[in-house]
KEKOLVEX-272589 format. One record per atom (N, C-alpha, C): atom name; x negated, y, z negated. Coordinates in nm, 2 decimals, padded with zeros to 4 digits. Atoms other than C-alpha are relative to their C-alpha. Layout:
<recs>
REC,atome,px,py,pz
REC,CA,X,Y,Z $
...
</recs>
This chain:
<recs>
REC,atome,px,py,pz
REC,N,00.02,00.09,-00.12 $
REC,CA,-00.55,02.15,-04.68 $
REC,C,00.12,00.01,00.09 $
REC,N,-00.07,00.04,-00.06 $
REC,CA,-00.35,02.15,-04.38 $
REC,C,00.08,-00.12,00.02 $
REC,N,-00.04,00.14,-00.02 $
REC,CA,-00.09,01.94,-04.32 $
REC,C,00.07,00.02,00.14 $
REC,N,-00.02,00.02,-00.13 $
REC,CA,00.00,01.81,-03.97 $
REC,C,00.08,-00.08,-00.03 $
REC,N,-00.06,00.06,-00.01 $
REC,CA,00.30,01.62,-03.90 $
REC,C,00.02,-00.04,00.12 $
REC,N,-00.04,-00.01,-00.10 $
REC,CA,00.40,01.42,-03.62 $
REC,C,00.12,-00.05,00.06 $
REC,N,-00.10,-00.01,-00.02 $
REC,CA,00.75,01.41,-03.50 $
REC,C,00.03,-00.07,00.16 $
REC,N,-00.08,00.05,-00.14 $
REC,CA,00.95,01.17,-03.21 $
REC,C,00.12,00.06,-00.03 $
REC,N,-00.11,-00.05,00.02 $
REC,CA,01.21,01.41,-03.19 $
REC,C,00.10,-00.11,00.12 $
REC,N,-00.10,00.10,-00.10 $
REC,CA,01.52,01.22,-03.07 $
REC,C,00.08,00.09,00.13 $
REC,N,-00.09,-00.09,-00.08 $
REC,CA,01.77,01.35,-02.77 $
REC,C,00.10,00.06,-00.10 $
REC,N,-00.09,-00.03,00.06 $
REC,CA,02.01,01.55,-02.90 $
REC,C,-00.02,00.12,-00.14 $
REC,N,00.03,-00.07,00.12 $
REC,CA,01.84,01.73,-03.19 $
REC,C,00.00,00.09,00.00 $
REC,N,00.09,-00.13,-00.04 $
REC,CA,01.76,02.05,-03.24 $
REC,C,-00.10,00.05,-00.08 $
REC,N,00.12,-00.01,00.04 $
REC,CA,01.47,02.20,-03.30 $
REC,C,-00.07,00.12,-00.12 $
REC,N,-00.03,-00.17,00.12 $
REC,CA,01.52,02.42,-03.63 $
REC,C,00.07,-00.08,-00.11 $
REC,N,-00.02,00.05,00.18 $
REC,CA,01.55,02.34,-04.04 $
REC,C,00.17,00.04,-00.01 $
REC,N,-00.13,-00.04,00.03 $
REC,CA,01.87,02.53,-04.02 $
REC,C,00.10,-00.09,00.03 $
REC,N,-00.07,00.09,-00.04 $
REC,CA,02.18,02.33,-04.02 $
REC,C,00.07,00.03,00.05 $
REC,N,-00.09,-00.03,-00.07 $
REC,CA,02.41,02.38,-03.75 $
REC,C,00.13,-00.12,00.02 $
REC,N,-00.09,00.09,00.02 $
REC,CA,02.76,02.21,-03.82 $
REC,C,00.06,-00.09,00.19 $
REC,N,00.00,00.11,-00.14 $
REC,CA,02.83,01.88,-03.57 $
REC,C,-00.11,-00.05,00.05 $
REC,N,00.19,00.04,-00.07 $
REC,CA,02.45,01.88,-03.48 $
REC,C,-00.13,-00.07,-00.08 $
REC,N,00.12,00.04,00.08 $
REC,CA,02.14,01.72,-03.59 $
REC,C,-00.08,00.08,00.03 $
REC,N,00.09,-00.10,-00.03 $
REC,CA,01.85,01.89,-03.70 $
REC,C,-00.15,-00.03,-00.07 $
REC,N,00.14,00.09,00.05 $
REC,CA,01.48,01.85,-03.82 $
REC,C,00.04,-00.03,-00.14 $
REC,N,-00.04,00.00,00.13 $
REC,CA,01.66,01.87,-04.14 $
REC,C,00.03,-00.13,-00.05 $
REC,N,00.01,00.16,-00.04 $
REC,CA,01.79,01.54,-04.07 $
REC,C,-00.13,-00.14,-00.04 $
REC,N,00.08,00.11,00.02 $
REC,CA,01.50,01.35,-04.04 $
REC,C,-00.17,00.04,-00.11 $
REC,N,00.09,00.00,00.03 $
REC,CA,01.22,01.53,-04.20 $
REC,C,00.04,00.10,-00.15 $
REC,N,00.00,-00.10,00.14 $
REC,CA,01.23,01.67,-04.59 $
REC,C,-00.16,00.01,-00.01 $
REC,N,00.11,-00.04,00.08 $
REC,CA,00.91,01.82,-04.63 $
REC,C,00.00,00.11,-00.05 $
REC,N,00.00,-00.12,00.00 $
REC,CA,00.91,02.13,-04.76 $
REC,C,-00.13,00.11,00.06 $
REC,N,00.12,-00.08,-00.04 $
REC,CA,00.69,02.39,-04.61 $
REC,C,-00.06,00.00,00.11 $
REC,N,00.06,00.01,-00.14 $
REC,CA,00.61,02.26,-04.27 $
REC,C,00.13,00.06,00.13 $
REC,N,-00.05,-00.06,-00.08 $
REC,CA,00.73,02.42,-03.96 $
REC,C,-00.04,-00.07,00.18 $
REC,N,00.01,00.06,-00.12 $
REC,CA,00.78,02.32,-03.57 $
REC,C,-00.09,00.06,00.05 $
REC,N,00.12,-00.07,-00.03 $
REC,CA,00.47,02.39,-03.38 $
REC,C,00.02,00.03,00.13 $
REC,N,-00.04,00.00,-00.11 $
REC,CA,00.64,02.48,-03.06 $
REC,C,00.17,-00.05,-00.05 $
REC,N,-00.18,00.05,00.01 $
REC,CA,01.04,02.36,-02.96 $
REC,C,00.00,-00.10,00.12 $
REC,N,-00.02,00.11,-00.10 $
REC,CA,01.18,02.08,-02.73 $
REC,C,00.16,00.05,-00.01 $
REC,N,-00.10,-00.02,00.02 $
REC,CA,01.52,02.18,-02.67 $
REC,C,00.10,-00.13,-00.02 $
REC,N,-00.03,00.09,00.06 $
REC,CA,01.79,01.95,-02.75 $
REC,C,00.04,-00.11,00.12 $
REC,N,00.00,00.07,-00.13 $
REC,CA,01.80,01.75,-02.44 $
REC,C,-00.12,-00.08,00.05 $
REC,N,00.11,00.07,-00.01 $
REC,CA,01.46,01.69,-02.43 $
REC,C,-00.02,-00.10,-00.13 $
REC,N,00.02,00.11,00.10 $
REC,CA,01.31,01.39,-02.64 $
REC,C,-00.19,00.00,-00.03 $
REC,N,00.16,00.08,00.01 $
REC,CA,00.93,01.31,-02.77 $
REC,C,-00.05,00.11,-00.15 $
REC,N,00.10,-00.02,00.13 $
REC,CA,00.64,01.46,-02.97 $
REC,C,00.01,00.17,00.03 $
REC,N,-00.01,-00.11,00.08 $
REC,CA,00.70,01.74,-03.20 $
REC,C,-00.15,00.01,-00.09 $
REC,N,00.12,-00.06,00.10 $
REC,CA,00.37,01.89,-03.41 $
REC,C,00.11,00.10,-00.12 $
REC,N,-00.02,-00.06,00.09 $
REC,CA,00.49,02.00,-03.77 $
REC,C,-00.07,00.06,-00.06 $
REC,N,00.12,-00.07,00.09 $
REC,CA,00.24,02.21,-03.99 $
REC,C,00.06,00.11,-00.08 $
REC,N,-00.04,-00.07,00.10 $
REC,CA,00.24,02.41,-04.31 $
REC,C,-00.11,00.17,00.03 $
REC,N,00.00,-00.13,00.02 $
REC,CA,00.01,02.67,-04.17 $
REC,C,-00.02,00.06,00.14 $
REC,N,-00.01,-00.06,-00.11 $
REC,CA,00.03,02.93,-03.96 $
REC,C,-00.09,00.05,00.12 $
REC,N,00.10,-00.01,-00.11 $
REC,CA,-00.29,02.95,-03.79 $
REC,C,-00.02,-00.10,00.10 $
REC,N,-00.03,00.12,-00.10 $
REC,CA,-00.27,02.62,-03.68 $
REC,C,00.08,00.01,00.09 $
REC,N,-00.07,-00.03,-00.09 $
REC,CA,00.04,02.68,-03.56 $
REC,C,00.04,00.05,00.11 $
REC,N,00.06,-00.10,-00.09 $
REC,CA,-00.09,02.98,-03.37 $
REC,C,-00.02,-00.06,00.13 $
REC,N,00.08,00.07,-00.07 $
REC,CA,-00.34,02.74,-03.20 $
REC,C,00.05,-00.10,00.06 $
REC,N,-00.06,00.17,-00.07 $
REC,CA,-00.11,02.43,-03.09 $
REC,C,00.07,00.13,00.11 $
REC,N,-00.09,-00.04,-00.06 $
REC,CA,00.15,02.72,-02.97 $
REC,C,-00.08,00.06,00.16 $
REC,N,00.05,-00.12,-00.04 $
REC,CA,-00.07,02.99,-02.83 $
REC,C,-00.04,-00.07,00.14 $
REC,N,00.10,00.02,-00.12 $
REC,CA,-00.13,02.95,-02.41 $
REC,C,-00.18,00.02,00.05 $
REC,N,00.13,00.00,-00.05 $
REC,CA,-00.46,03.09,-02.44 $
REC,C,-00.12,-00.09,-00.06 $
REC,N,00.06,00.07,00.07 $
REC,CA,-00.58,02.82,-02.64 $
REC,C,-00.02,-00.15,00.12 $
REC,N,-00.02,00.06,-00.15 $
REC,CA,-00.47,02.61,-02.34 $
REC,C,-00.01,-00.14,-00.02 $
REC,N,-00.03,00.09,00.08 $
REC,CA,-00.34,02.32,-02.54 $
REC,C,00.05,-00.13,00.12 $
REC,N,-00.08,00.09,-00.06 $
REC,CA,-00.24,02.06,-02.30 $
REC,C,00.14,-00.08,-00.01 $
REC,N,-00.15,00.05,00.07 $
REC,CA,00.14,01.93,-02.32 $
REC,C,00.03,-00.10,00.14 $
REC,N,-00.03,00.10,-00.12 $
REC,CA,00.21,01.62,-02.07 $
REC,C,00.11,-00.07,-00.04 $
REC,N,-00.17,-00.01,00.02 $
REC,CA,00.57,01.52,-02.02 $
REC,C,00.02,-00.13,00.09 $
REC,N,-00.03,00.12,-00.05 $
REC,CA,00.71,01.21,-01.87 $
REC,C,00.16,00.01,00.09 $
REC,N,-00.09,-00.03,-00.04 $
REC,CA,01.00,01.31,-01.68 $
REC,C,00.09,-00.08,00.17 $
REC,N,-00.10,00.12,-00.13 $
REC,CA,01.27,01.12,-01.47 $
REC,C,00.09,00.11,00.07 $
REC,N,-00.07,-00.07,-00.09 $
REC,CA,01.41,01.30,-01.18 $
REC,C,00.11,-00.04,00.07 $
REC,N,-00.11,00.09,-00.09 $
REC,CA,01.70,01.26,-00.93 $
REC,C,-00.06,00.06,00.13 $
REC,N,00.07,00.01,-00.11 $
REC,CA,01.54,01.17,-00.63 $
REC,C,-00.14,-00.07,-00.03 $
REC,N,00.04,00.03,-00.03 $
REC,CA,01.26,01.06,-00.47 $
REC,C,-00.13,00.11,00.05 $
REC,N,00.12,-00.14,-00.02 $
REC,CA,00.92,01.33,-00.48 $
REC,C,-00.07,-00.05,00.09 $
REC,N,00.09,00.06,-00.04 $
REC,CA,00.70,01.29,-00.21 $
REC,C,-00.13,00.12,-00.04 $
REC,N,00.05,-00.05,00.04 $
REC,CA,00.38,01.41,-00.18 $
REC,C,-00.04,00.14,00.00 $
REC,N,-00.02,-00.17,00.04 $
REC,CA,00.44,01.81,-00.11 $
REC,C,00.05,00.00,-00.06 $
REC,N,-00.02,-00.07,00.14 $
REC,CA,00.63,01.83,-00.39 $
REC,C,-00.10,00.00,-00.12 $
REC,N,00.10,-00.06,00.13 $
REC,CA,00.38,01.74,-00.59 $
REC,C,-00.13,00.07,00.01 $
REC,N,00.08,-00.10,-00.01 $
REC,CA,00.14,01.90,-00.46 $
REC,C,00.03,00.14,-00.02 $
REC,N,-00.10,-00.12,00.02 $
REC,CA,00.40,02.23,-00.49 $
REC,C,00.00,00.03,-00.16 $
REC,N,00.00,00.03,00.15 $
REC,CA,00.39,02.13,-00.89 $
REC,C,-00.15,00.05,-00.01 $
REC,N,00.15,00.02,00.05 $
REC,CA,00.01,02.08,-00.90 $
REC,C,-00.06,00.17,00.02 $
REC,N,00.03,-00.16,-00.10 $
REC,CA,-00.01,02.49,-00.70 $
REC,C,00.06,00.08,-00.09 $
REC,N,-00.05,-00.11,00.14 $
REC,CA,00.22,02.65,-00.96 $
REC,C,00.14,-00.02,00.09 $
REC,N,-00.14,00.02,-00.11 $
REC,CA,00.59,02.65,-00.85 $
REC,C,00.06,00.18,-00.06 $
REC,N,-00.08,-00.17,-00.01 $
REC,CA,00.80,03.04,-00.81 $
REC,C,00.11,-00.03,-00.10 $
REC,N,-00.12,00.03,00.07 $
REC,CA,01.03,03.07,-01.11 $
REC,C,00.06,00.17,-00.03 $
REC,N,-00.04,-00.12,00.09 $
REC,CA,01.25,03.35,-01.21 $
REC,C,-00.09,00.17,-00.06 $
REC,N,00.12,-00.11,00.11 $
REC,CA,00.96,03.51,-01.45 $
REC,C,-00.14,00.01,00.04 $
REC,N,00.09,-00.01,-00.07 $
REC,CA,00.70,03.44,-01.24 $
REC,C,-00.08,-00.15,00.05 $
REC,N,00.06,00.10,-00.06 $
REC,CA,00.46,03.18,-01.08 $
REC,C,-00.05,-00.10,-00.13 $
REC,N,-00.01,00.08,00.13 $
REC,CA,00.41,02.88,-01.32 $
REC,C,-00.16,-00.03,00.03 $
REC,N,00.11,00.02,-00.04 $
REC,CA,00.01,02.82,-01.37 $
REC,C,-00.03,-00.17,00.07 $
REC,N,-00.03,00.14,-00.09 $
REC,CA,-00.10,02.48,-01.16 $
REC,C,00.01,-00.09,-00.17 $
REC,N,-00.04,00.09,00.06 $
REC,CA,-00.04,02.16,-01.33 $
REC,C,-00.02,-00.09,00.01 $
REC,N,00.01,00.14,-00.07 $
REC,CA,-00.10,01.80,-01.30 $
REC,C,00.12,-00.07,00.01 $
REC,N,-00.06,00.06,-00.02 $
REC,CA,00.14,01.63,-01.17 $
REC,C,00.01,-00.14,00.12 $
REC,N,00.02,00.13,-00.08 $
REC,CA,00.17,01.24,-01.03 $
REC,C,00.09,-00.07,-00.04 $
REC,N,-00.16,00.10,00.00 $
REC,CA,00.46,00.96,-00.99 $
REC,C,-00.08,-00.09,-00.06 $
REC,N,00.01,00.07,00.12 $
REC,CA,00.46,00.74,-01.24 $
REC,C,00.11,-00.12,-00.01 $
REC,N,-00.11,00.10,00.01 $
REC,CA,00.66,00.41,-01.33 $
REC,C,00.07,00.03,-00.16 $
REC,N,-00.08,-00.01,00.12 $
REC,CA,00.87,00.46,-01.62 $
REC,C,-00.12,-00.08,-00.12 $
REC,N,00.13,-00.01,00.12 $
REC,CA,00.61,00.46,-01.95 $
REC,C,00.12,-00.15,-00.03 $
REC,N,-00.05,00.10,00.08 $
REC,CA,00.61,00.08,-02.09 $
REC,C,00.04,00.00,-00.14 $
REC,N,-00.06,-00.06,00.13 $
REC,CA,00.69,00.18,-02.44 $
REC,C,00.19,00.12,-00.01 $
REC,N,-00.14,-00.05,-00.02 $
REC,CA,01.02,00.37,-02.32 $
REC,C,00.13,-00.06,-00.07 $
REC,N,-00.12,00.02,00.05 $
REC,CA,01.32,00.35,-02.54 $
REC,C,00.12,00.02,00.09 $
REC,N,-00.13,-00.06,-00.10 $
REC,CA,01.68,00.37,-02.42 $
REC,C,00.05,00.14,-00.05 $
REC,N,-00.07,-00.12,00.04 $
REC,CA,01.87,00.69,-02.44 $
REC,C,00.12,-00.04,-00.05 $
REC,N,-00.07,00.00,00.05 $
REC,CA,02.13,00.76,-02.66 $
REC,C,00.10,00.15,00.07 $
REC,N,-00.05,00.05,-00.07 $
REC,CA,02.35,00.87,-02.46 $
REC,C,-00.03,-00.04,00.12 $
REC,N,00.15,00.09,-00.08 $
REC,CA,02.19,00.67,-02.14 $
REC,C,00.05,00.11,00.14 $
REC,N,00.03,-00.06,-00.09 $
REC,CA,02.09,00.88,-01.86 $
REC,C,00.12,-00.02,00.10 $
REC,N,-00.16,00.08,-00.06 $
REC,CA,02.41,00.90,-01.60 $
REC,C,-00.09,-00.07,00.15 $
REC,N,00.05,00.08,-00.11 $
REC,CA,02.36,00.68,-01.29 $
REC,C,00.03,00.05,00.13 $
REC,N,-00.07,-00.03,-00.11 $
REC,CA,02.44,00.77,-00.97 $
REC,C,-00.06,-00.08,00.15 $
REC,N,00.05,00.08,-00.09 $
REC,CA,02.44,00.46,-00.69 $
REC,C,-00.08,00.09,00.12 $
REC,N,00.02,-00.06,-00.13 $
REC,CA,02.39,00.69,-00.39 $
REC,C,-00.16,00.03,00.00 $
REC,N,00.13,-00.11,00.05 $
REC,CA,02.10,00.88,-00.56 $
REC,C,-00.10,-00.04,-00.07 $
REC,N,00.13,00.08,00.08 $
REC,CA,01.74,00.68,-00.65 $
REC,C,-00.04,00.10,-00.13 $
REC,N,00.08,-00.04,00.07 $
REC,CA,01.58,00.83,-00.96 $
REC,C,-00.17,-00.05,00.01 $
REC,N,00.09,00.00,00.07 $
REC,CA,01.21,00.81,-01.03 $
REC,C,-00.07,00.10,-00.11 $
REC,N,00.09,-00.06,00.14 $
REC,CA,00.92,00.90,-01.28 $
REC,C,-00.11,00.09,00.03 $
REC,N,00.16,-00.09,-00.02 $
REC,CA,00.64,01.20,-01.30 $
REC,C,-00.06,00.02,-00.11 $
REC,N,00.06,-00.08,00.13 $
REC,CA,00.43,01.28,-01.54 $
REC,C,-00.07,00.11,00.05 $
REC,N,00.09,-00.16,-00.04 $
REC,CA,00.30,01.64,-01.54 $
REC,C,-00.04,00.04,-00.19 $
REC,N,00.07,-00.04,00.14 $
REC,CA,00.08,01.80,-01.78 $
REC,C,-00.03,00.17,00.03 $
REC,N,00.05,-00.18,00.04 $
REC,CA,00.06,02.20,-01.87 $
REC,C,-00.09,00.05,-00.10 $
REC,N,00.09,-00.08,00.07 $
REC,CA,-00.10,02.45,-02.01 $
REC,C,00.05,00.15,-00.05 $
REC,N,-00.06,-00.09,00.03 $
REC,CA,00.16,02.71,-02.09 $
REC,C,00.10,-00.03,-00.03 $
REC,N,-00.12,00.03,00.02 $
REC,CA,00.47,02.69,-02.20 $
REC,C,00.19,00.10,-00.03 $
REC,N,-00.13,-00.09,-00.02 $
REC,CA,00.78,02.91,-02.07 $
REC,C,00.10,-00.08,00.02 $
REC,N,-00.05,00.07,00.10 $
REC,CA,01.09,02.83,-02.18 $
REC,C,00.11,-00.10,00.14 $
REC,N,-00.13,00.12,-00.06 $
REC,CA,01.29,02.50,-02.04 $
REC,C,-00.13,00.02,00.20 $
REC,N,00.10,-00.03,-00.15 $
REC,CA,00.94,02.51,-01.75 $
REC,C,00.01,-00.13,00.03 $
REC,N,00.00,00.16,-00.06 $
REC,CA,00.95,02.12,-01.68 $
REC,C,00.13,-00.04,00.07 $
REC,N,-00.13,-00.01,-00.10 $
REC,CA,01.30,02.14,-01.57 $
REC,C,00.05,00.11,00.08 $
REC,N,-00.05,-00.09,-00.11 $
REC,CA,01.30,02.47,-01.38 $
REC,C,-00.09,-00.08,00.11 $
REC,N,00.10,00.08,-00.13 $
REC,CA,01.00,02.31,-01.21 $
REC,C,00.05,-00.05,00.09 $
REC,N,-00.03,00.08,-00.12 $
REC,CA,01.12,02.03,-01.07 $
REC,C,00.12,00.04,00.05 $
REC,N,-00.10,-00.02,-00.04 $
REC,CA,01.46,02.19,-01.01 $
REC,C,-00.03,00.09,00.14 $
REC,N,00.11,-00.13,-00.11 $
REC,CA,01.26,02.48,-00.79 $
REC,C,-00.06,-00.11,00.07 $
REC,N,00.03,00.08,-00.11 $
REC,CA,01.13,02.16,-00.59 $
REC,C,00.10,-00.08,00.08 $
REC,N,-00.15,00.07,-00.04 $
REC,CA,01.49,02.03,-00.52 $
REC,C,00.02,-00.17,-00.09 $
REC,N,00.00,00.16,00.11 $
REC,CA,01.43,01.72,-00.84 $
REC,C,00.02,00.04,-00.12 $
REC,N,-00.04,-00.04,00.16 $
REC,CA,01.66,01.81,-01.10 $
REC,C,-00.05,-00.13,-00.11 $
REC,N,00.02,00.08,00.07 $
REC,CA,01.55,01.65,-01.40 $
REC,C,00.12,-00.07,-00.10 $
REC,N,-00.08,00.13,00.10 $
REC,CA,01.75,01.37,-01.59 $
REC,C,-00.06,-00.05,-00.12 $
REC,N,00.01,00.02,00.16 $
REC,CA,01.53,01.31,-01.86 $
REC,C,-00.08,00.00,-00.03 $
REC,N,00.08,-00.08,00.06 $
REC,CA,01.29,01.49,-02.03 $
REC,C,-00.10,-00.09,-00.11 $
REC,N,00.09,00.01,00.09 $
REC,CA,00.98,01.34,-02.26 $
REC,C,-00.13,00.01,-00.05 $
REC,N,00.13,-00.05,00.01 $
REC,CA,00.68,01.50,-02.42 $
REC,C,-00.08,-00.10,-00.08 $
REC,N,00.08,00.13,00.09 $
REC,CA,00.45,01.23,-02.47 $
REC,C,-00.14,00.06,-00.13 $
REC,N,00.07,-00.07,00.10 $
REC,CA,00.14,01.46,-02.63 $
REC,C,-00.01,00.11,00.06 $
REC,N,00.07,-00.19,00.00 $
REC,CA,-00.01,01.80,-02.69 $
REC,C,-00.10,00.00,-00.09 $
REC,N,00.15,00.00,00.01 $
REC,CA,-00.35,01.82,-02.68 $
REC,C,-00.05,-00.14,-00.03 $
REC,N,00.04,00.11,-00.04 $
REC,CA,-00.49,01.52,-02.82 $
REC,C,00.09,-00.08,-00.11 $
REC,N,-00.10,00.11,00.09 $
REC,CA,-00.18,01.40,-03.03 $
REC,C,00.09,-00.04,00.10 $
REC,N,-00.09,00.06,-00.09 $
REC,CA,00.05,01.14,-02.88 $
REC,C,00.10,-00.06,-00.08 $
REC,N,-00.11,00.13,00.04 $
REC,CA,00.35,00.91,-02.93 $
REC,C,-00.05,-00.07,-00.05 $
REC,N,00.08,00.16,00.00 $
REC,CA,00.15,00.62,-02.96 $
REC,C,00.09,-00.10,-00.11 $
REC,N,-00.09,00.08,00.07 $
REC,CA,00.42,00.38,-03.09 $
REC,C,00.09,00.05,-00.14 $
REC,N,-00.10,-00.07,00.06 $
REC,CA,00.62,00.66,-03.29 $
REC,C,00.10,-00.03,00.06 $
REC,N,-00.11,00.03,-00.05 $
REC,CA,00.98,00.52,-03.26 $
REC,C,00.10,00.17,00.01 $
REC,N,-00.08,-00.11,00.02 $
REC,CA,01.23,00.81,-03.17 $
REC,C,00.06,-00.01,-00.17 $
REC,N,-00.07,-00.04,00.14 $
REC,CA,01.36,00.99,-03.54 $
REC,C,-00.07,-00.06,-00.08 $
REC,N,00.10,-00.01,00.13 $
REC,CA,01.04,00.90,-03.70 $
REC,C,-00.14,00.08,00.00 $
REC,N,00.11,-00.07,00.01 $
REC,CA,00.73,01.08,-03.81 $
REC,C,-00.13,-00.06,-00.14 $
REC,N,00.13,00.05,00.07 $
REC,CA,00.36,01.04,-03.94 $
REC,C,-00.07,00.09,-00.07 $
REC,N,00.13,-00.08,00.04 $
REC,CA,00.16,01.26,-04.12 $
REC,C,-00.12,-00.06,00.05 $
REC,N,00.17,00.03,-00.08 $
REC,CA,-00.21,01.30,-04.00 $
REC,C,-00.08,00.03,-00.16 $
REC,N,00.12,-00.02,00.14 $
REC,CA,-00.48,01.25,-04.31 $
REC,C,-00.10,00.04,00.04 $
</recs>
């Protein structure tokens, strides 16, 4: 039987069993043996990780052509209006090539939101708000070239679900198995 895990990875983590000295790692919070990350959040980013012991699954959450949905919660610096998101929603020009479209809409900071460890920096001059965007591919560190390629660097990164698993009152540095 498969096993599915679901992981609030915290800021700061990284996203690999191996232990890298100074750093935290899934090793940290999760002893299971035999399950593996089903995708990565780098260590900056924060939210929901998919764990599984097998590799077809794994295939299936990772694989773009499966066309898994991944919706992110992301706090920018600045103020988007609505060509930018419309710019998001069209696919934005990166590097490696055009990013497929995407949903994207301004959002109030998710009521369930924890504080950051260490807390997001402030800067009086310079408003932040909230977007949520939702993909369907996943090239690497794509939610912050995004909005950075719209002129809204992002400040702080969180993947609420993928596909139809979510947060849903998973505290950061805990996890659920799924029966």
């Amino acid at each position: 039987m498969t096993r599915l895990l679901l992981f609030n990875k915290p800021y700061g983590v990284l996203c690999q069993f191996r232990a890298v000295e100074g750093k935290p790692s899934l090793r940290d919070f999760i002893r299971q043996p035999g399950v593996h990350a089903a995708g990565r959040l780098d260590a900056d980013s924060e939210g929901l990780l998919v764990l599984t012991d097998d590799g077809r699954e794994q295939h299936r959450i990772t694989d773009p052509r499966h066309k898994l949905p991944k919706t992110y919660y992301v706090q920018v610096e600045g103020e988007p209006d609505d060509a930018v998101l419309i710019s998001l929603r069209k696919g934005v020009t990166l590097r490696d090539g055009i990013t497929l479209p995407a949903e994207a809409a301004r959002t109030d900071p998710p009521d369930w939101l924890w504080p950051r460890d260490p807390p997001v920096r402030f800067r009086k001059s310079i408003p932040t708000s909230w977007i949520r965007i939702a993909l369907r591919e996943g090239k690497n560190h794509q939610v912050r070239r995004m909005t950075a390629a719209v002129g809204y660097p992002t400040l702080r990164l969180i993947r609420y679900s993928i596909g139809e698993w979510r947060l849903d009152g998973l505290m950061p540095g805990a996890w659920i198995e799924l029966l």
